[in-house]
C-alpha positions in Angstrom: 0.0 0.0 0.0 1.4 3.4 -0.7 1.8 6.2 2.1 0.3 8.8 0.9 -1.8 10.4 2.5 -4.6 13.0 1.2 -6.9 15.4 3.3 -10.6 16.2 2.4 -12.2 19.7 3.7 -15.7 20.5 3.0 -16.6 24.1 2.6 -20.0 25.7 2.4 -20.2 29.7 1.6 -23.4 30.2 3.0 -23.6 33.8 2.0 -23.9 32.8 -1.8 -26.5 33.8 -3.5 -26.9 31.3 -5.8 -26.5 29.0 -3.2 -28.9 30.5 -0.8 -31.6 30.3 -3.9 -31.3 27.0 -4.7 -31.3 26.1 -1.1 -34.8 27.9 -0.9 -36.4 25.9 -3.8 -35.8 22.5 -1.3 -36.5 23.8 2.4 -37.2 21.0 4.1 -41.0 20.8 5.3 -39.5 17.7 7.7 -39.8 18.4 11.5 -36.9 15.7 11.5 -34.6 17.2 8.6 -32.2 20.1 10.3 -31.3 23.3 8.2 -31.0 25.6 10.8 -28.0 28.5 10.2 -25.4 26.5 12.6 -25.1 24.2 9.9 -24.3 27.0 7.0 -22.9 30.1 9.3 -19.4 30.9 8.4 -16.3 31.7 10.7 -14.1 33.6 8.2 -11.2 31.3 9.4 -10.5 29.0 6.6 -7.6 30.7 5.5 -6.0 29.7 8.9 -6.7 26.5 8.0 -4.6 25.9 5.0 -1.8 28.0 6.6 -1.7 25.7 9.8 -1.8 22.8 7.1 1.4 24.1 5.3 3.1 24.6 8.4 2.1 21.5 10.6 1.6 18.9 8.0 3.8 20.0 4.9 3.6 16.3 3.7 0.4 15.7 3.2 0.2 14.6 -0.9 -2.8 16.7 -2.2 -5.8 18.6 -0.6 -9.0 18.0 -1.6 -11.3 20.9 -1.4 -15.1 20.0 -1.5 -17.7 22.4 -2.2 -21.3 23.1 -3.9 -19.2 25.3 -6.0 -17.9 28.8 -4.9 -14.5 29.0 -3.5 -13.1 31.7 -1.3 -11.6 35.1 -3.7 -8.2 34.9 -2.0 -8.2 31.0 -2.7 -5.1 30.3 -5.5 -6.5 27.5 -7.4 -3.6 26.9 -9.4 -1.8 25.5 -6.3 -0.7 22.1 -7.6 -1.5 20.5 -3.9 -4.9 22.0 -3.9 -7.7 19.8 -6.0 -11.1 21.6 -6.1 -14.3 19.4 -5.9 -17.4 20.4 -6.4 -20.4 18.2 -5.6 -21.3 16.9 -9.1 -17.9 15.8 -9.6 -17.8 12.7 -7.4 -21.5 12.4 -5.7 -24.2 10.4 -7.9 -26.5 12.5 -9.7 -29.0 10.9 -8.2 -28.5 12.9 -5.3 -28.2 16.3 -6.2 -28.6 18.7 -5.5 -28.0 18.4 -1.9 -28.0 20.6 1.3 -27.2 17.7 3.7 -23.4 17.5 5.1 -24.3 13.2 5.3 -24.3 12.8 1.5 -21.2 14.6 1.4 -19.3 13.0 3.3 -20.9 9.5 2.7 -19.5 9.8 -0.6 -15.7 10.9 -0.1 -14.6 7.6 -1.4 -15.7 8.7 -5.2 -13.4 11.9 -5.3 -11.1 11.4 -8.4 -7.6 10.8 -7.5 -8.3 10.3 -3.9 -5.4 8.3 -2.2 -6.5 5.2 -0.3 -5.5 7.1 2.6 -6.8 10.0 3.3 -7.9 12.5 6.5 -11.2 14.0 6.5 -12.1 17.3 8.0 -14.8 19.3 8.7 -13.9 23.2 8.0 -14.2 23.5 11.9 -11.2 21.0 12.5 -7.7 22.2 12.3 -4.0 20.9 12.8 -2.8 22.6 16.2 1.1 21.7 16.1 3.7 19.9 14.0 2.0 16.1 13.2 3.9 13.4 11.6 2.1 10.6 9.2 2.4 8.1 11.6 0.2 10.0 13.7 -2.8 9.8 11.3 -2.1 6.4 9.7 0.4 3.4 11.1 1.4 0.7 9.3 -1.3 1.1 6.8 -4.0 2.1 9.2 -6.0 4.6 10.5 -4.7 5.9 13.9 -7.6 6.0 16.2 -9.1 6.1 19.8 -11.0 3.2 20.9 -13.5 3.0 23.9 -17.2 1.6 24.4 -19.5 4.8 25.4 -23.5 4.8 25.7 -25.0 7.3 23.1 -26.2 10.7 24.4 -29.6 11.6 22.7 -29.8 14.7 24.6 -31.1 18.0 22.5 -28.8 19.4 19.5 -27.0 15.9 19.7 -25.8 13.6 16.8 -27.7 10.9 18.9 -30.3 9.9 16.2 -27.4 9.4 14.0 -25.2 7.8 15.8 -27.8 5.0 16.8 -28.1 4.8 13.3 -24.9 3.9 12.5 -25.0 1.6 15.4 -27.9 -0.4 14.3 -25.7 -1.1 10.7 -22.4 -1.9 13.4 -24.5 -4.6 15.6 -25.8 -6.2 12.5 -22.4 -7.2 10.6 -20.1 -7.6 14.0 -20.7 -9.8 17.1 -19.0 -7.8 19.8 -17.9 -10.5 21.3 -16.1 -11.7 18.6 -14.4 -8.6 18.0 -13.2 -8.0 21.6 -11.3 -11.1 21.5 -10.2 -10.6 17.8 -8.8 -7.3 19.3 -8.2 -7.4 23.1 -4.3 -5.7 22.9 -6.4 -2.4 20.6 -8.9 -1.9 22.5 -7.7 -2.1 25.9 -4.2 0.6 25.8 -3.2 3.2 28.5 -2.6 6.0 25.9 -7.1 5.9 26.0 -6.6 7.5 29.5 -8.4 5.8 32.6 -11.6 7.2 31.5 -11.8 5.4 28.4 -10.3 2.1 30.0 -12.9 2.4 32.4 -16.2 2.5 30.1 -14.8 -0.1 28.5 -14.6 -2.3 31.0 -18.0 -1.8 32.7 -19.6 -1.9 29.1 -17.8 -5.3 28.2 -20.2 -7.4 29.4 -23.4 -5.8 26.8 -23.8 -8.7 23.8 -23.5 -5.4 21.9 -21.8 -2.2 21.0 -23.2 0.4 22.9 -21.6 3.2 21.3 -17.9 4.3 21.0 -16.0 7.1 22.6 -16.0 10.0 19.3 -13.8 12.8 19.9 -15.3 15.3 17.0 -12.1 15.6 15.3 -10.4 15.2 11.9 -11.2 11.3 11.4 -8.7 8.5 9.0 -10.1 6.1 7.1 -9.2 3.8 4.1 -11.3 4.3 0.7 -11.7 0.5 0.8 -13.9 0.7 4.3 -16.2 3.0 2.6 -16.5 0.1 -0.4 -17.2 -2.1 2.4 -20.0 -0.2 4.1 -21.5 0.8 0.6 -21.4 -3.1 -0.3 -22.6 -4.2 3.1 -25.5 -1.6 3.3 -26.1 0.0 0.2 -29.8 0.3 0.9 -29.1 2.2 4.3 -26.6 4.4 2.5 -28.8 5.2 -0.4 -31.6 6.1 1.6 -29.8 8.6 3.8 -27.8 10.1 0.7 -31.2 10.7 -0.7 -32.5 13.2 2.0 -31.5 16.6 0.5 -31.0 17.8 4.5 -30.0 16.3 7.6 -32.5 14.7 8.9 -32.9 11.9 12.1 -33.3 8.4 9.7 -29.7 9.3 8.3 -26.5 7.5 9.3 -23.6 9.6 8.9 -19.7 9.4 8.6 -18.7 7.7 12.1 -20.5 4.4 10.4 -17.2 4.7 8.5 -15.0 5.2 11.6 -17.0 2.8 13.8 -16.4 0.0 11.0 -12.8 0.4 11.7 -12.8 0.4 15.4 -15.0 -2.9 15.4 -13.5 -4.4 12.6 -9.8 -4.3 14.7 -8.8 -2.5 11.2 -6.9 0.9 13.0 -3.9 1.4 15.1 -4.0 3.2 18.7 -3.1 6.3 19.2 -3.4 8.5 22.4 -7.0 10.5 23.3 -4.9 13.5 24.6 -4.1 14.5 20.9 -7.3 15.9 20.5 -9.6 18.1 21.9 -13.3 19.4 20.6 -14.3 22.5 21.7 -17.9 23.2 22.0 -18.4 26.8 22.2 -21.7 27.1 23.9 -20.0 29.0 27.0 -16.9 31.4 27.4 -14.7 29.7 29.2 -14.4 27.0 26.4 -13.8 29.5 24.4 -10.9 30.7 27.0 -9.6 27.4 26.3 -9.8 27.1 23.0 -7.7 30.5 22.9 -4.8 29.7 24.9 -4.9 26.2 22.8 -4.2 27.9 20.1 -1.4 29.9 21.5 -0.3 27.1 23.3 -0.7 24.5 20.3 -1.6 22.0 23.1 -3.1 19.7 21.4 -2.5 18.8 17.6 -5.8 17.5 16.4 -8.8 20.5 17.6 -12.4 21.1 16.5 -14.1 24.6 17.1 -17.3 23.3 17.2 -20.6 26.0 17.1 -24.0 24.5 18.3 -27.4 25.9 18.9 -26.5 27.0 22.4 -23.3 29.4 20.7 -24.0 32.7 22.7 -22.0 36.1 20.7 -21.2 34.1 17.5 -19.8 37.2 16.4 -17.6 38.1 19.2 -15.9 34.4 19.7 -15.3 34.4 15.6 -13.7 37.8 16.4 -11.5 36.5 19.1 -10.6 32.9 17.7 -9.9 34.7 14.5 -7.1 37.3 16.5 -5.4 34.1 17.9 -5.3 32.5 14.6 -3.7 36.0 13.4 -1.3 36.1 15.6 -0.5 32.6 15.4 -0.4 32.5 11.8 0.7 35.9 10.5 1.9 34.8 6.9 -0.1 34.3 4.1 0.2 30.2 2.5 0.9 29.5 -0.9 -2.7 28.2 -1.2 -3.4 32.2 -0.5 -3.6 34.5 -3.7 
């Protein structure tokens, strides 16, 4: 298998016009389908992310740039690392157009020229600090964080999707079966007692209960994807077809939680990452000095319905990001 390793970002400039139109013609009439703005709001700090790329992970092969179709002014599309992707180049007609972030990214597999390894991030999720490949994929796998967790289906959760994707996990792996295949992976220190402890108290379910998600820039291998799409193509189809997010769709951790029951990752430590949720200030606090700090080297600024002064944390994330980052990428026009 070759070592290359690609990232995926998907972008949404939900100030487009065009965009905003076409998004109009399909509003969802769904109480179950989500298009609220937290989905589509912008924190004018993407440029940060491709200049903490080019510092932090220089080796990364290409960087695939998904979008509906508009890319940033100041983006320099002739950058021979950057590929951009719109939606009708990989997704299946079928379809299109869509408004929900699950088809997206249940899709990735289908970009052209995607290497079989390859990093997927929301445009939330940066690199923090210096990262090396073996810290996103280890003797041909996916690093990742394993631990049993019960799902939380508490308001603005991913709950209803993550008991999706458990229902497709429980049907095609006997957890039993996979604990013993992988004992040494999913019992390791570098989970932190937390994580060794869940585990241990949910061992004796028959099933997965859930597994510990950290909200982060995920690995995976193109052929997992295949596997899923073979293995549930009717599941898949059915949430790709919902033009917004709604509560019947699985979405990517299917892909992630494949690999941790299938044994088919290699362990790596959970303090590399960290997901801030900004729905109070003093995770915002944190998120600051993380950045200043580069604590961690995998974070997530994550905005949720309960975000209070959107516009004065984007103001103040975006200063540390300034200072951090004062020079302009080559992906930067």
């Amino acid at each position: 298998m070759s070592n290359e390793i690609d990232f995926v970002i998907a972008w949404v400039d939900g100030n487009d016009e065009n965009w905003i139109k076409e998004k109009k013609q399909y509003a969802p009439k769904d109480a179950t389908e989500d298009d609220s703005v937290v989905r589509y709001r912008d924190w004018e700090n993407l440029k940060y992310w491709f200049r903490s790329v080019e510092r932090y992970t220089p080796w990364v092969r290409k960087i695939h740039f998904v979008t509906w179709g508009h890319v940033p002014e100041w983006l320099d599309t002739a950058n021979p690392k950057l590929h951009i992707v719109k939606h009708e180049d990989y997704i299946p007609k079928e379809y299109l157009p869509t408004f929900n972030s699950h088809t997206i990214e249940l899709n990735l597999h289908r970009i052209p020229d995607l290497a079989e390894q390859f990093v997927y991030f929301n445009d939330d999720m940066f690199v923090n600090r210096p990262m090396k490949p073996e810290q996103f994929f280890k003797n041909g796998l996916p690093c990742d964080v394993f631990g049993l967790d019960c799902v939380y289906f508490g308001i603005d959760s991913a709950g209803p999707y993550i008991g999706n994707d458990l229902t497709v996990i429980n049907k095609h792996f006997r957890k039993s079966v996979s604990l013993k295949k992988n004992l040494g992976k999913y019992f390791k220190l570098r989970y932190g007692a937390r994580r060794l402890y869940n585990t241990f108290f949910l061992t004796p379910w028959r099933w997965f209960p859930g597994f510990v998600y950290q909200h982060v820039a995920n690995g995976y291998l193109k052929k997992t994807f295949e596997e899923v799409w073979a293995a549930e193509p009717e599941m898949l189809d059915a949430s790709c077809k919902s033009r917004f997010r709604s509560e019947t769709n699985v979405n990517q951790w299917v892909f992630k939680f494949w690999q941790l029951a299938e044994g088919n990752f290699y362990p790596r430590a959970y303090k590399l990452s960290r997901c801030f949720h900004l729905s109070a200030d003093v995770y915002c606090d944190e998120l600051l000095e993380d950045i200043k700090k580069s604590t961690h080297g995998l974070i997530c600024i994550n905005d949720v319905q309960r975000t209070t002064d959107f516009e004065g944390k984007r103001d103040r994330i975006n200063a540390a990001f300034a200072e951090v980052f004062p020079e302009k990428s080559s992906f930067e026009r």
